[in-house]
BAVEX-428428 format. One record per residue (C-alpha): residue number from 0; x, y, z. Coordinates in steps of 0.05 Angstrom, whole numbers, plus 5000, padded with zeros to 4 digits. Each point is the difference from the previous one (the first is absolute). Layout:
# BAVEX-428428
[NUM,[X,Y,Z]]
...
This chain:
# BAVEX-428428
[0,[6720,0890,5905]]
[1,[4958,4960,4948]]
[2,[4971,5061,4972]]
[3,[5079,5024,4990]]
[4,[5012,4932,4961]]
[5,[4946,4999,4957]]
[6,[5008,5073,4983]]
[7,[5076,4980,4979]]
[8,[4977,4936,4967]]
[9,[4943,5044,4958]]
[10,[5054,5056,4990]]
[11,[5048,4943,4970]]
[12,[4948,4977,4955]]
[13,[4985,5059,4970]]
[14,[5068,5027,4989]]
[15,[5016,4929,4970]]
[16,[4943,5006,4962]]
[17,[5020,5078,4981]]
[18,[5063,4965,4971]]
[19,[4978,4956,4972]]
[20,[4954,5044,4960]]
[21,[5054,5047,4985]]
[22,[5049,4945,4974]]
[23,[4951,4976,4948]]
[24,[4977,5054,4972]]
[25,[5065,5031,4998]]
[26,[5038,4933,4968]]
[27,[4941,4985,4952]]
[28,[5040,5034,4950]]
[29,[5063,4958,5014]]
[30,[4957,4940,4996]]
[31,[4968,5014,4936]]
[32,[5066,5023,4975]]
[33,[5045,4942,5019]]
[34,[4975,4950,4941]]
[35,[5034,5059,4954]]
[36,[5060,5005,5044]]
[37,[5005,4925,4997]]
[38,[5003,5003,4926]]
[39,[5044,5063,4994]]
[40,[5042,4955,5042]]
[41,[4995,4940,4952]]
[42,[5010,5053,4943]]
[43,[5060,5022,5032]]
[44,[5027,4938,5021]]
[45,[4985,4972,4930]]
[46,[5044,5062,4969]]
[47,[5057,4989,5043]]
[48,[5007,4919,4973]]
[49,[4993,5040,4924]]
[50,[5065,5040,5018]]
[51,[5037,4939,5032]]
[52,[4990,4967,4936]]
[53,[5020,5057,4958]]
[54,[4932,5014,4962]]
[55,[4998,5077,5008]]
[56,[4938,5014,4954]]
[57,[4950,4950,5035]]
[58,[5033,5026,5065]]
[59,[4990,5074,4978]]
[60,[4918,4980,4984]]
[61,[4982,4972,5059]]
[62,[5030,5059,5038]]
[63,[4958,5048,4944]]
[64,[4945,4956,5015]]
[65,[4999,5012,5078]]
[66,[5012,5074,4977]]
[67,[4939,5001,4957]]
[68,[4956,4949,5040]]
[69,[5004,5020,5073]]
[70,[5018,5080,4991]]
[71,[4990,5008,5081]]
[72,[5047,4947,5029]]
[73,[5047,4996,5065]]
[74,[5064,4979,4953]]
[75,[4993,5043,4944]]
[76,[5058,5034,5012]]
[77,[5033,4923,4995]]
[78,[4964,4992,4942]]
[79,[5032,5068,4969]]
[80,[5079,4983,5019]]
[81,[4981,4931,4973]]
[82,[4986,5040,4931]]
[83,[5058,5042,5010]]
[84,[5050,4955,5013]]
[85,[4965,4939,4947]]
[86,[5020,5060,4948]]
[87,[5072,5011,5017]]
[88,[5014,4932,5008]]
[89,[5077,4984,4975]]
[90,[4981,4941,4958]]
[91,[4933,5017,4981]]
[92,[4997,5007,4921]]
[93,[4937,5047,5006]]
[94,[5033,5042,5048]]
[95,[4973,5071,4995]]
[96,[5043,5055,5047]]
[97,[4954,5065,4996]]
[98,[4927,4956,5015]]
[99,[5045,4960,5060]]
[100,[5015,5081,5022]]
[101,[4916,5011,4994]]
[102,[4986,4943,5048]]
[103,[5052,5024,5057]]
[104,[4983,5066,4989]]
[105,[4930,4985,5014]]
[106,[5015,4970,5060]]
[107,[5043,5052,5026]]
[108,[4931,5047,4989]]
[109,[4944,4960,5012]]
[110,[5031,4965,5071]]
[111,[5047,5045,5033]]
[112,[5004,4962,5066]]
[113,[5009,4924,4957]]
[114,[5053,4958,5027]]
[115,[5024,5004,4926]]
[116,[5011,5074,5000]]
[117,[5071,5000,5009]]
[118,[5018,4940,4961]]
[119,[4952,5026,4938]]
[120,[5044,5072,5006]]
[121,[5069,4964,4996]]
[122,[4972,4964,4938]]
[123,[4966,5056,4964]]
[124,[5075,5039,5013]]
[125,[5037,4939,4979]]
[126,[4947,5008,4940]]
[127,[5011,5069,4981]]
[128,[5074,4996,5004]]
[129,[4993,4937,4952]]
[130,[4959,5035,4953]]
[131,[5037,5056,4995]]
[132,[5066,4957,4983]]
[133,[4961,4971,4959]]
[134,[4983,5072,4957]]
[135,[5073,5014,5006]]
[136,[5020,4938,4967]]
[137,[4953,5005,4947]]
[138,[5029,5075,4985]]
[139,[5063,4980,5007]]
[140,[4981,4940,4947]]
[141,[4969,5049,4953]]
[142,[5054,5040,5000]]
[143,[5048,4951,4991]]
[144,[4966,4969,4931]]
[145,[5001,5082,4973]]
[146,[5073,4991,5011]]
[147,[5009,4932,4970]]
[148,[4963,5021,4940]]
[149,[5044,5070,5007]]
[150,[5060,4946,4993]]
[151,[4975,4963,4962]]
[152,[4989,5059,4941]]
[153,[5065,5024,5014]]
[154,[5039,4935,4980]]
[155,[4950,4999,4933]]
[156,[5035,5073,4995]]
[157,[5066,4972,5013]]
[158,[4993,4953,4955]]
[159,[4976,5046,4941]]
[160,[5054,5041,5012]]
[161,[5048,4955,4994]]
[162,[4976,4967,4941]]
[163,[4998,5073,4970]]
[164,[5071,5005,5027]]
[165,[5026,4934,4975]]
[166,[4970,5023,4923]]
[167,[5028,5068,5008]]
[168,[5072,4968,5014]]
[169,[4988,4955,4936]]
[170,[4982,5062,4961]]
[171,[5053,5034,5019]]
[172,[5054,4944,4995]]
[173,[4967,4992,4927]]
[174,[5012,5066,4993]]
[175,[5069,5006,5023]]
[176,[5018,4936,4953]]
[177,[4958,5031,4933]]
[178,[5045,5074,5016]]
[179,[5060,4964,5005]]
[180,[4989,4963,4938]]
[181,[4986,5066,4970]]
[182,[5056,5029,5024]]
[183,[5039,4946,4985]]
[184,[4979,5002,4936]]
[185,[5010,5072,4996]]
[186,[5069,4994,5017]]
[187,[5017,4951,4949]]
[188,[4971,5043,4943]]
């Protein structure tokens, strides 16, 4: 019966020791790693306050500086909607539709199972519809000022004409009076 327990007790100590072995080596990684995640974090946190506060462009470089800095991170695809949305931001003066459509889109591809997958979609169709307003709108303006200046040429015409009209009338009024005073005079003779 003692032989059973220490055979248990030696078993136990190697499998915990077997686990123990495994754990490390296989978490050495995560523990090397987790400074960088701790400062993605702060990086991330840190861009978050920028966008509360309204400043878009030091938001949008810290977000291309965890892009550029850590390229093999667990929230880039955070860090590319934060780009994508930072860029289509309603009251951001800087705001730039077609690059905030390259940062969704690039989520879309690069994570297809990302939590952000379906909320990056409805933005990059939100996106293209907006975009493509915004082409009609521009034709439409263009082809309004070609009509403007179309009007705008055709009431010079109009007006040329009817200064040409208004002297013809006086011509022909002078006319009328000069060949009634010759036949006037004509008649008297």
């Amino acid at each position: 019966m003692m032989l059973k327990y220490r055979y248990f007790l030696n078993n136990k100590f190697i499998i915990l020791i077997i686990t123990l072995i495994v754990f490390v080596s296989c978490n050495c990684s995560t523990f090397i790693l987790s400074s960088k995640n701790i400062e993605i974090r702060e990086h991330l946190s840190s861009s978050k306050k920028l966008l509360k506060q309204k400043k878009y462009e030091q938001a949008i470089k810290k977000n291309k500086m965890i892009l550029d800095k850590y390229t093999k991170n667990p929230w880039k695809d955070r860090v590319l909607f934060n780009l994508g949305y930072l860029y289509s931001c309603y009251d951001n003066p800087e705001k730039k539709f077609p690059k905030s459509k390259t940062y969704f889109q690039r989520l879309i591809d690069e994570f297809p199972n990302s939590s952000l997958q379906k909320e990056s979609k409805v933005w990059l169709a939100f996106l293209n519809e907006l975009l493509s307003k915004e082409n009609e709108i521009k034709k439409l303006e263009k082809t309004i000022y070609i009509q403007k200046t179309a009007i705008d040429l055709l009431k010079a015409q109009l007006k040329k004409i009817k200064r040409i009209d208004i002297q013809l009338d006086k011509k022909e009024r002078k006319m009328k009076k000069e060949s009634s005073k010759t036949h006037n005079s004509k008649n008297k003779k």
